[in-house]
C-alpha positions in Angstrom: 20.7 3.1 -22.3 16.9 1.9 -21.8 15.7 1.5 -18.6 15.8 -2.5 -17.6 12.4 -4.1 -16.1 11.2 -6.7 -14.6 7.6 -7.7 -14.9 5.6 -9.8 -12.5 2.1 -10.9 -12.6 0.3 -14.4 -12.3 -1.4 -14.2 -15.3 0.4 -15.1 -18.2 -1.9 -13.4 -21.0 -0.9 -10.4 -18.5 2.5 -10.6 -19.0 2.3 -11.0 -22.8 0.1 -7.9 -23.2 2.7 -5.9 -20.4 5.4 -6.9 -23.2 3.7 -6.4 -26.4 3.1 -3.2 -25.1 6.8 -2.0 -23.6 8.3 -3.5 -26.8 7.2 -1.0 -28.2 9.0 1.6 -26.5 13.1 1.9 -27.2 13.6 3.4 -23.6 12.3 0.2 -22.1 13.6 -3.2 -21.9 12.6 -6.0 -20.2 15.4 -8.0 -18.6 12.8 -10.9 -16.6 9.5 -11.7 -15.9 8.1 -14.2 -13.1 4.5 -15.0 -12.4 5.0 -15.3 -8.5 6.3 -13.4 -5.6 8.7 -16.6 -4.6 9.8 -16.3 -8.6 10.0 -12.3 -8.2 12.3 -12.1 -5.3 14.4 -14.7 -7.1 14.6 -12.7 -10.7 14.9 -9.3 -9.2 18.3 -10.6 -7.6 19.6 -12.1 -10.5 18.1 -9.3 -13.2 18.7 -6.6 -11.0 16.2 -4.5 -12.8 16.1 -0.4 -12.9 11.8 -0.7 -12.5 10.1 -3.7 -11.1 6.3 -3.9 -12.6 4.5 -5.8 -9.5 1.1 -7.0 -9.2 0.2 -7.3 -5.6 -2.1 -9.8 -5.5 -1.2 -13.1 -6.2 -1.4 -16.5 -4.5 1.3 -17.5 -1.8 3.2 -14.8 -0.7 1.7 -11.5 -1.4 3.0 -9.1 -3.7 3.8 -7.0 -1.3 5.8 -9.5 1.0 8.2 -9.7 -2.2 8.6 -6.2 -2.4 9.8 -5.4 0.9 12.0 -8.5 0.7 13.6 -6.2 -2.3 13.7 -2.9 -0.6 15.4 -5.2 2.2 18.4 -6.1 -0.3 18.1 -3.3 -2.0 16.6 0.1 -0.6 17.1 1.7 -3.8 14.5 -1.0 -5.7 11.9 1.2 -7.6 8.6 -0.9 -7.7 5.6 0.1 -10.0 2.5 -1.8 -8.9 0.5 -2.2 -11.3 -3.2 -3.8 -9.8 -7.1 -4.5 -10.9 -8.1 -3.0 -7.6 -8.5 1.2 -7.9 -9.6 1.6 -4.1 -7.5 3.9 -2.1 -6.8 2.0 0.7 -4.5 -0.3 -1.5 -2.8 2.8 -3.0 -1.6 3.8 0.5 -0.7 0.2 1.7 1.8 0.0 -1.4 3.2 3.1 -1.2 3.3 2.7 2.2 5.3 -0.7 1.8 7.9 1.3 -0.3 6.2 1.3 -3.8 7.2 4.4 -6.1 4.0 4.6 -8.3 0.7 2.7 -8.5 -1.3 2.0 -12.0 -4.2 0.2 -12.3 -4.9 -2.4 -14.9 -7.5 -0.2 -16.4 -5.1 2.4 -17.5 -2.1 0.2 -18.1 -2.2 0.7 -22.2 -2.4 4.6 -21.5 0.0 5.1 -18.8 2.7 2.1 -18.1 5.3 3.6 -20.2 5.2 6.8 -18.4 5.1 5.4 -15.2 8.2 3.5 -15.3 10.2 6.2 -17.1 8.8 8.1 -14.4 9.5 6.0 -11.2 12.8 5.3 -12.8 14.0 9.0 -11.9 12.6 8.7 -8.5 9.5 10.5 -9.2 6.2 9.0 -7.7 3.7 8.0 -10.4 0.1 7.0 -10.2 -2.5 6.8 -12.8 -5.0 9.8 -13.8 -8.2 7.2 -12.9 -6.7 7.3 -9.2 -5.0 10.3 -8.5 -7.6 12.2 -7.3 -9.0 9.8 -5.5 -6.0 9.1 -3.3 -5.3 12.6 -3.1 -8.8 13.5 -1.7 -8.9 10.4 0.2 -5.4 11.3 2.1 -7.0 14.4 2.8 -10.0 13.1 4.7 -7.8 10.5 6.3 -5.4 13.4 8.0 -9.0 15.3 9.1 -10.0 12.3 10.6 -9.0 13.0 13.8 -10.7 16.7 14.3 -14.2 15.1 14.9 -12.3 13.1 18.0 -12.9 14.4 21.4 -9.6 14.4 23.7 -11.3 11.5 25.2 -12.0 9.1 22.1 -8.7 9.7 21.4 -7.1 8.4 24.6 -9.6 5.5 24.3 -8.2 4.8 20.5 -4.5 5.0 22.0 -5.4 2.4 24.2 -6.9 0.4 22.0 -4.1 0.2 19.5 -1.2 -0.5 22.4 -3.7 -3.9 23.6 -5.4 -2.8 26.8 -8.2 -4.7 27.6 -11.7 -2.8 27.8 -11.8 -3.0 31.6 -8.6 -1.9 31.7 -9.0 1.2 30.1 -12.3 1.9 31.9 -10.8 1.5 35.4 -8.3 3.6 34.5 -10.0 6.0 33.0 -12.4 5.9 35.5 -15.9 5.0 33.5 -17.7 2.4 32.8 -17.3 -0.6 30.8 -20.0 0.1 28.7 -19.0 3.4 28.2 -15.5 2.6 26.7 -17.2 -0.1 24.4 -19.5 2.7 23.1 -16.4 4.5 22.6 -15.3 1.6 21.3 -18.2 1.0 18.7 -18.5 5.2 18.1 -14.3 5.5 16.7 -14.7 2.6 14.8 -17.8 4.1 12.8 -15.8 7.6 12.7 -12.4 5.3 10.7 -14.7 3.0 9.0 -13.1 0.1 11.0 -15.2 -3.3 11.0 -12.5 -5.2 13.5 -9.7 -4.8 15.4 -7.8 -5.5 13.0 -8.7 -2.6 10.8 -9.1 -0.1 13.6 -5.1 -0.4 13.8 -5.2 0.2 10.2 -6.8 2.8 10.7 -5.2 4.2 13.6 -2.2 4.3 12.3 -3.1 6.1 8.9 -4.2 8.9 11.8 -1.0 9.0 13.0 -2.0 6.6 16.4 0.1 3.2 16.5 1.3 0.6 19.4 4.8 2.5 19.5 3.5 5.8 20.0 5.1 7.6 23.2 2.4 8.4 26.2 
């Protein structure tokens, strides 16, 4: 029986060249298609689909927003996502989010086929142009830490949890301006320009809000 998809993208010229090209294949069949995350959530419940072939970024509610809203009904959902952007970073927030394979658009004509067959045994899947990449990125994300002295990363720990910079200098027992060069010296070592993506970062390392003392 060929495997049933559904495909999602905000481009319609996308979705035509998705299905010209899965056509093709007699182990594929396309069941739906929608051209937004609202539209997504709403065919994926009626389609039921084995694969879901998601682009992540779309306007109004992300890609990724409708893709845990599936895994939430259904935590068997196997979701491709299939995205223009090849940086890392959005490899490991999808598959982070649940996603069972990533492909970007540049390698869609090579590679889609085998990536759904693929994620629709349960196998992880991403594309030859990013593999690599990930793979040597994950690598220097996990050794992040070993350039941390025991104290940057008590500093980082309070950080993430919320503690206000005087806070953790009184009870640490330095100086304010110490803990913001602390501060401004983990950030360089993560790559983190804000707050916001020194939690990101954080947490990659293994340091989040809900970490025990």
């Amino acid at each position: 029986m060929p495997i049933s998809v559904l495909l999602v993208d905000d481009h319609k010229i996308v979705l035509e060249g998705y299905r010209r090209l899965l056509e093709r294949d007699a182990m594929i069949s396309i069941v739906a298609e929608a051209n937004s995350a609202v539209s997504a959530y709403r065919a994926f419940c009626e389609s039921r689909p084995q694969v879901v072939v998601l682009d992540v970024a779309m306007p109004g509610m992300s890609g990724i927003e409708a893709m845990r809203r599936m895994l939430s009904r259904d935590c068997d959902a196997r979701v491709l996502v299939c995205s223009m952007y090849d940086d890392p970073i959005y490899v490991d927030r999808s598959l982070g989010n649940g996603a069972c394979g990533y492909v970007t658009k540049a390698a869609v004509a090579e590679v889609l086929a085998v990536a759904i067959k693929n994620v629709s045994r349960g196998q992880r899947y991403l594309s030859p142009d990013i593999a690599a990449a990930f793979t040597h990125w994950q690598a220097r994300e996990r050794n992040a830490l070993a350039s941390f002295t025991a104290r940057e990363i008590e500093v980082l720990r309070q950080i993430v949890r919320g503690t206000r910079l005087e806070e953790i200098a009184s009870g640490m027992n330095l100086s304010e301006k110490t803990v913001a060069n602390y501060q401004t010296l983990i950030r360089q070592k993560l790559g983190a320009r804000n707050a916001a993506q020194l939690v990101q970062a954080a947490a990659r390392v293994g340091i989040s809000a809900n970490e025990g003392p």
